[in-house]
C-alpha positions as CSV (number, residue, x, y, z in Angstrom):
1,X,0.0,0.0,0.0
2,X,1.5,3.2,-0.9
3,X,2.1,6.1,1.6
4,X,1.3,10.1,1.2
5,X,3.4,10.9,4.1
6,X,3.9,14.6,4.2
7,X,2.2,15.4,0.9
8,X,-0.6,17.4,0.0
9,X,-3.2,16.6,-2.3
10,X,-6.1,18.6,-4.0
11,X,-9.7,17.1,-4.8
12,X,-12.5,18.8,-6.4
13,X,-16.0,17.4,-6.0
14,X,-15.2,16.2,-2.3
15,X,-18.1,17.0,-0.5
16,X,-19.6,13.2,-1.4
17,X,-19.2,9.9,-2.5
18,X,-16.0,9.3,-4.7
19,X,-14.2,12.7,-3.5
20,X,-15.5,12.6,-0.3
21,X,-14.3,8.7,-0.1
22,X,-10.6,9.6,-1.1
23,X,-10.7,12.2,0.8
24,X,-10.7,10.0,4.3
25,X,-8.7,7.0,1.9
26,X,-5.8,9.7,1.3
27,X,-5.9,11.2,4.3
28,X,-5.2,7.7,6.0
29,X,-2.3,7.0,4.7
30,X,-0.6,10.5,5.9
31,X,-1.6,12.9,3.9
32,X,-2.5,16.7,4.2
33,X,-6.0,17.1,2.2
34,X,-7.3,20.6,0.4
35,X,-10.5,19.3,-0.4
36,X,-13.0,21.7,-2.6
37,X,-16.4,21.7,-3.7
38,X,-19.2,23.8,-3.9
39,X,-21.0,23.1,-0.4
40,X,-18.7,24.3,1.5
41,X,-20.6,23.2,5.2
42,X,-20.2,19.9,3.5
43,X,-16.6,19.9,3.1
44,X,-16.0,21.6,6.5
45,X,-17.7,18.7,8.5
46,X,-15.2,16.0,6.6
47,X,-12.7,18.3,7.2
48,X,-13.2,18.3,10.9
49,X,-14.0,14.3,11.0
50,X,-10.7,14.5,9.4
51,X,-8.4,16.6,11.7
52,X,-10.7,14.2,14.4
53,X,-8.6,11.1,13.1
54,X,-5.2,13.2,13.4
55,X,-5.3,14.5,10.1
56,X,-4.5,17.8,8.6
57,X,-7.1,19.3,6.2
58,X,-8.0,22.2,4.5
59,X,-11.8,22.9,3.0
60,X,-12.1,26.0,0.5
61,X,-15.3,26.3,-1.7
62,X,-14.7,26.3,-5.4
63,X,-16.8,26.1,-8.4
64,X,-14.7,24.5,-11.2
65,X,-16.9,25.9,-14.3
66,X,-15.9,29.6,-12.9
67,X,-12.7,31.2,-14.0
68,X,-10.6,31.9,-11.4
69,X,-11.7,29.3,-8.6
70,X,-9.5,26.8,-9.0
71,X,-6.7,29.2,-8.8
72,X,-7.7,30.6,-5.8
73,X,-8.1,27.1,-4.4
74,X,-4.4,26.2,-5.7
75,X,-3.0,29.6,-3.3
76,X,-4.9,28.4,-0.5
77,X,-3.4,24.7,-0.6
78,X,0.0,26.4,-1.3
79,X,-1.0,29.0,1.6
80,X,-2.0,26.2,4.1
81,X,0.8,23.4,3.1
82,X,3.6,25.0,1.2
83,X,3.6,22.5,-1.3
84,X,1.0,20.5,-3.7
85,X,1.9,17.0,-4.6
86,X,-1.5,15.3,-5.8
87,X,-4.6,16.2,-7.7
88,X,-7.5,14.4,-8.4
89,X,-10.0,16.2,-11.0
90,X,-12.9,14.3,-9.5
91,X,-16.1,17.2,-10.0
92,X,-18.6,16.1,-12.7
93,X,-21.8,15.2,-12.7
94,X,-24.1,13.4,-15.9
95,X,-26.6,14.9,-18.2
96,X,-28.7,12.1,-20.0
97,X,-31.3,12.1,-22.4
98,X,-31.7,11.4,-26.3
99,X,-30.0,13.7,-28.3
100,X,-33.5,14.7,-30.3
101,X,-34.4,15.6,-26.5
102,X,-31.3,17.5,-25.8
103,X,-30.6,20.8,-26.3
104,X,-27.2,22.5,-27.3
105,X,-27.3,23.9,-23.6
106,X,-27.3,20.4,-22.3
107,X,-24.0,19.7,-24.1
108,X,-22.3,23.1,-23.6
109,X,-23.6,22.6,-19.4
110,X,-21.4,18.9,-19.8
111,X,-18.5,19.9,-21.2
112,X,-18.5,23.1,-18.7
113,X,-18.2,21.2,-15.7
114,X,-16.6,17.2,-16.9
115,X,-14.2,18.8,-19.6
116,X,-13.2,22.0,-19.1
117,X,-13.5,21.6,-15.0
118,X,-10.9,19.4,-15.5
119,X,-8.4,21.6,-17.3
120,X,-8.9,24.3,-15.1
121,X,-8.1,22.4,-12.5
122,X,-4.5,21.2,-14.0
123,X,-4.1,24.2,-15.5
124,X,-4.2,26.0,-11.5
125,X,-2.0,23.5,-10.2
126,X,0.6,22.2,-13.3
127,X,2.9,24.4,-11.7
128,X,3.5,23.2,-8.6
129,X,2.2,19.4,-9.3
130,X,5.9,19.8,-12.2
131,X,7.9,21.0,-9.2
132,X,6.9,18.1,-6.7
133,X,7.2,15.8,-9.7
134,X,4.2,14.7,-8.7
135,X,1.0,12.7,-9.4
136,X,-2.7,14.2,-11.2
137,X,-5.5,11.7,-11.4
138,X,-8.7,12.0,-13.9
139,X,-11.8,10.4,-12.6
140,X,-13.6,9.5,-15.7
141,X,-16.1,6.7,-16.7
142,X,-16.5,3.4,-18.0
143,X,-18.7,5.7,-20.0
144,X,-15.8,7.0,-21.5
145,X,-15.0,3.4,-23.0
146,X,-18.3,2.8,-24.2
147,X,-21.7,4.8,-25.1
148,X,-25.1,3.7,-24.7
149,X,-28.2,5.4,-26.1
150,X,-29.6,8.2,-23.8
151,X,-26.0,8.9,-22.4
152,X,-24.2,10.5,-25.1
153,X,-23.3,13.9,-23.3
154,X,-21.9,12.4,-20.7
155,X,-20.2,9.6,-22.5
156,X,-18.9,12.5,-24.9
157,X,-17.2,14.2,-21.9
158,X,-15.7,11.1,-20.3
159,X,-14.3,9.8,-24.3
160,X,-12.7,13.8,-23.8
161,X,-11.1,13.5,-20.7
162,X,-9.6,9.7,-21.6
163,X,-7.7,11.8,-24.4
164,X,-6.9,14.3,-22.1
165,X,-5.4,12.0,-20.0
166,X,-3.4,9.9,-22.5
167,X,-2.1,13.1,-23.9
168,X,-1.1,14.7,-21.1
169,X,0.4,11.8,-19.8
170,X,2.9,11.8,-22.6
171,X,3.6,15.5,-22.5
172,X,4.2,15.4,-18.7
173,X,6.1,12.3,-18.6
174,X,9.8,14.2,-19.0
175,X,8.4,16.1,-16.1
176,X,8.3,13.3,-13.7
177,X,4.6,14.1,-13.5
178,X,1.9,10.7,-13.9
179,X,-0.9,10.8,-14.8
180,X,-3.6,7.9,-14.2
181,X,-7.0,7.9,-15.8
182,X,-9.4,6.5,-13.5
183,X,-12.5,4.6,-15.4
184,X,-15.0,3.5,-12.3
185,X,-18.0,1.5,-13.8
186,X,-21.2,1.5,-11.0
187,X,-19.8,2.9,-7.6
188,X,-21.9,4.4,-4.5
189,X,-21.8,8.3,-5.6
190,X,-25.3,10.8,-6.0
191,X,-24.2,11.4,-9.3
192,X,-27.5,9.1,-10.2
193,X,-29.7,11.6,-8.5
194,X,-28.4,14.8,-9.8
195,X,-30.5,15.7,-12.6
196,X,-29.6,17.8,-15.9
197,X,-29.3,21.2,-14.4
198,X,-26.5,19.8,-11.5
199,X,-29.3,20.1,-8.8
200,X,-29.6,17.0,-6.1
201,X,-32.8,15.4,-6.1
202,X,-32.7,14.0,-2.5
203,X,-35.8,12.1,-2.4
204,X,-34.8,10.3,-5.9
205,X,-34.0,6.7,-5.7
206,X,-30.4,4.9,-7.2
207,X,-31.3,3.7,-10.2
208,X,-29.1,1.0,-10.1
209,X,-29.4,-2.3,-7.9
210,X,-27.4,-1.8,-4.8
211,X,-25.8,-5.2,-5.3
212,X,-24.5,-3.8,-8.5
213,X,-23.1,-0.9,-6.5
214,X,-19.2,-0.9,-5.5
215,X,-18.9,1.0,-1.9
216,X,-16.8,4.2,-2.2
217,X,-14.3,3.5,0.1
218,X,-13.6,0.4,-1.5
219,X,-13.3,2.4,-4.5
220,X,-11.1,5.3,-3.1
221,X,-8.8,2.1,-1.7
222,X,-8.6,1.0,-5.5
223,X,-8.1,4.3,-6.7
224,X,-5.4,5.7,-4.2
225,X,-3.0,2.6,-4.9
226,X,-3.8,3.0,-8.8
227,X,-2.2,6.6,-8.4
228,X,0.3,5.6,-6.0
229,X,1.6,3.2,-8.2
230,X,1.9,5.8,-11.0
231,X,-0.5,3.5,-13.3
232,X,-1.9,5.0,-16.7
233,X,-5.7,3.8,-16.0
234,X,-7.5,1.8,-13.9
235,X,-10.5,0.9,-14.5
236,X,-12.6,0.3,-11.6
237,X,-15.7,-2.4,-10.4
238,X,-15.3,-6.3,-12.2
239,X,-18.2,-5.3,-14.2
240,X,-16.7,-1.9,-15.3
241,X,-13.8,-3.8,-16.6
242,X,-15.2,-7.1,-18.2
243,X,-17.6,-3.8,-20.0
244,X,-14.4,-2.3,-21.5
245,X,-12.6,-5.3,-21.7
246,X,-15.4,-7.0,-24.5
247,X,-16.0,-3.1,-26.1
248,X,-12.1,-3.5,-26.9
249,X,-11.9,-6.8,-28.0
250,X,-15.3,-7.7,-29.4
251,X,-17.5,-4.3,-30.2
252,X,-19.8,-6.3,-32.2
253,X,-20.6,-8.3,-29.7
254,X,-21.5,-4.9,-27.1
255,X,-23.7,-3.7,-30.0
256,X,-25.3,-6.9,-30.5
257,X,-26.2,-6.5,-26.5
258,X,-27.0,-2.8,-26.4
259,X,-29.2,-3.2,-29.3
260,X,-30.8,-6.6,-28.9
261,X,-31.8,-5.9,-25.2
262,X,-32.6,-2.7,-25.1
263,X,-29.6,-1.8,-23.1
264,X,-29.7,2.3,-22.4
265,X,-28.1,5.1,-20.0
266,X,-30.5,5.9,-17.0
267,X,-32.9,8.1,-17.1
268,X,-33.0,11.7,-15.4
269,X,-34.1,11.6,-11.6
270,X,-36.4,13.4,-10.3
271,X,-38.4,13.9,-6.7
């Protein structure tokens, strides 16, 4: 199991689930957390159960589709721990729906937050993750492997942010720098009750089975070591990887399925 003794590490989209689950996962094996969201009572409660368990940890509010936020989060981690070692680009969130039933909106709202989120968020902290010779992590999707009907904003944003990753991977490489593209298929995160818009429907029900469901901090365990270990991807859940695994190696077959059995994205929640 690898160690962050003494290093720092950023995560957008930590106030719950995945983020919130690395959060307490990094944090346990000795690191210093800046963790940043946009509910901020949300963030300052882990950070407290945080500094509770002997950790240190830092909770700044931050919008990554607004210019300038991640930035100012980047000062304050450099502010608070000197240094910056880590980042996970974790924030997203799904917009689903045909595209005769989407609008150009819907798309521009996807990319905002999945795509470009992302590259603000190594673009605030390339700096200082170059200097550490460090480690930046991209939490993208199963999705981003393969599309099914009714999911293809999100899917579109996830296929962006595997390129992203492969790219930058290759550019930052002489740097020292990883990068590791993490693909988790079905894991315990609200992202299935946020609807189109970004807004939580509380009272919505997962979609999904909960035997279907991976726990986060089993996740976050998965993930952390994936990134410790300075892989390129890691795709995450058996069924997220047996998905990718036939999509790469038998596509005809996955279409056959998809079509065949009326396999398609989930629908938008609602209260």
């Amino acid at each position: 199991m690898t160690k962050f003794t003494g290093q720092a590490v950023l995560i957008t989209g930590a106030s719950s689930g995945i983020g919130a689950a690395l959060a307490r996962e990094f944090a346990r094996r000795g690191s210093d957390v800046v963790l940043t969201a946009r509910r901020l009572e949300r963030l300052e409660r882990l950070a407290e159960e945080i500094r509770q368990r002997g950790g240190r940890a830092l909770a700044v509010a931050g919008d990554v589709t607004r210019d300038g936020d991640m930035e100012r989060v980047a000062a304050a981690a450099r502010s608070a721990f000197g240094h910056l070692d880590v980042v996970v680009a974790n924030a997203g969130f799904g917009v689903v729906g045909t595209v005769e039933r989407l609008t150009l909106d819907d798309y521009r709202r996807q990319f905002e937050t999945n795509v470009f989120g992302v590259l603000r968020t190594v673009w605030s902290t390339l700096d200082e993750v170059k200097r550490a010779r460090g480690r930046i992590a991209i939490i993208g999707s199963v999705a981003g492997h393969l599309a099914t009907p009714g999911s293809s904003p999100y899917a579109m944003s996830k296929f962006a942010v595997r390129a992203l990753a492969e790219a930058l991977g290759h550019e930052l490489a002489p740097h020292g720098v990883s990068v590791t593209l993490i693909s988790p298929g079905l894991v315990e995160s609200e992202i299935r009750r946020v609807d189109n818009a970004g807004r939580l429907s509380d009272r919505a029900p997962d979609p999904v089975p909960s035997w279907l469901v991976m726990p986060a901090e089993r996740a976050a365990h998965q993930i952390v070591d994936a990134i410790g270990r300075r892989r390129r991807e890691a795709v995450i859940t058996a069924h997220g990887r047996a998905t990718v695994f036939l999509n790469r190696h038998a596509p005809w077959l996955m279409a056959t399925l998809i079509r065949r059995f009326g396999i398609r994205g989930r629908g938008e929640p609602s209260d």
